[in-house]
C-alpha positions as CSV (number, residue, x, y, z in Angstrom):
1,X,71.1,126.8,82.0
2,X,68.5,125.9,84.7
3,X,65.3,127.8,84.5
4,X,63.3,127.9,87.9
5,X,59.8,127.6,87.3
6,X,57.9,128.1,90.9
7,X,55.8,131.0,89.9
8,X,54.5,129.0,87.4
9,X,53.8,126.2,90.1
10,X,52.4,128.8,93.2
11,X,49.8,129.9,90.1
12,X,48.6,126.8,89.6
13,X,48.5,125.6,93.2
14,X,46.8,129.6,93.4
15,X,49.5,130.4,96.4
16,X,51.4,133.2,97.4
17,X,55.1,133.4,97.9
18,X,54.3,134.8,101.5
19,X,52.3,131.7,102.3
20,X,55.0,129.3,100.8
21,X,57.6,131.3,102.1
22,X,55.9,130.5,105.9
23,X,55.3,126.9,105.5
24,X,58.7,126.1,104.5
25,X,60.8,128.0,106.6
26,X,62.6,130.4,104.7
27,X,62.4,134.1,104.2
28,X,60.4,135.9,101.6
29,X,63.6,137.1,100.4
30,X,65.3,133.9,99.9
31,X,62.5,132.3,98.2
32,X,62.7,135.6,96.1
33,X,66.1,135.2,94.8
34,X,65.5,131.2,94.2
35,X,62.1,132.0,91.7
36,X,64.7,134.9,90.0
37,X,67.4,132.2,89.3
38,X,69.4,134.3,91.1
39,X,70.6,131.5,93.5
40,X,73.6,129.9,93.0
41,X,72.0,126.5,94.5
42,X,69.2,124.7,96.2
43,X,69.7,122.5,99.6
44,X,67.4,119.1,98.9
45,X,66.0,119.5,102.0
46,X,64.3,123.0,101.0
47,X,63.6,121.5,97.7
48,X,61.8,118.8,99.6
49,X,59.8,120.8,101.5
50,X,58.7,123.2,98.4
51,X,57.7,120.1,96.7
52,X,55.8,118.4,99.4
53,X,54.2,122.0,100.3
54,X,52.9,122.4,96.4
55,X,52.1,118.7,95.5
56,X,54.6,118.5,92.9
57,X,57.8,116.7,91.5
58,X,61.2,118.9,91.5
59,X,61.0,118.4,87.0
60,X,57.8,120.4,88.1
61,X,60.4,123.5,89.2
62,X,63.2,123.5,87.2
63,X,63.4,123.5,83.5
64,X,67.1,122.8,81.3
65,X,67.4,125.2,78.8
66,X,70.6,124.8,76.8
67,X,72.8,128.0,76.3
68,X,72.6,130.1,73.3
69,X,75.0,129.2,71.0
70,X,76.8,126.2,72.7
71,X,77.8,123.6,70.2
72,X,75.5,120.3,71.3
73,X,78.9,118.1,70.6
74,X,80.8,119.7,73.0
């Protein structure tokens, strides 16, 4: 599973959601449901922009997490 780790990120770059939210382009909303993992997917162009608006590398937002109890040789 892929853990999204902005608020992590908009802490250390001591930014708010609204403020991201503006200078990319996309609604507070949206942005909401991306830092919740609710979304089902992430356009590289709006990744792009998160990452050049907060100085960071996309590994800097998302996190793999294997599943509980998946075999590893699978």
């Amino acid at each position: 599973m892929i853990n999204v780790t902005l608020d992590f990120m908009l802490l250390k770059r001591k930014m708010t959601s609204k403020e991201l939210a503006e200078k990319i382009g996309i609604t507070q909303a949206n942005l909401s449901i991306l830092k919740t993992g609710k979304a089902h997917g992430i356009r590289f162009e709006t990744l792009d922009k998160i990452c050049e608006v907060l100085n960071c590398q996309p590994g800097d937002l998302l996190e793999y997490v294997p599943d509980k109890g998946q075999d590893k040789d699978e």
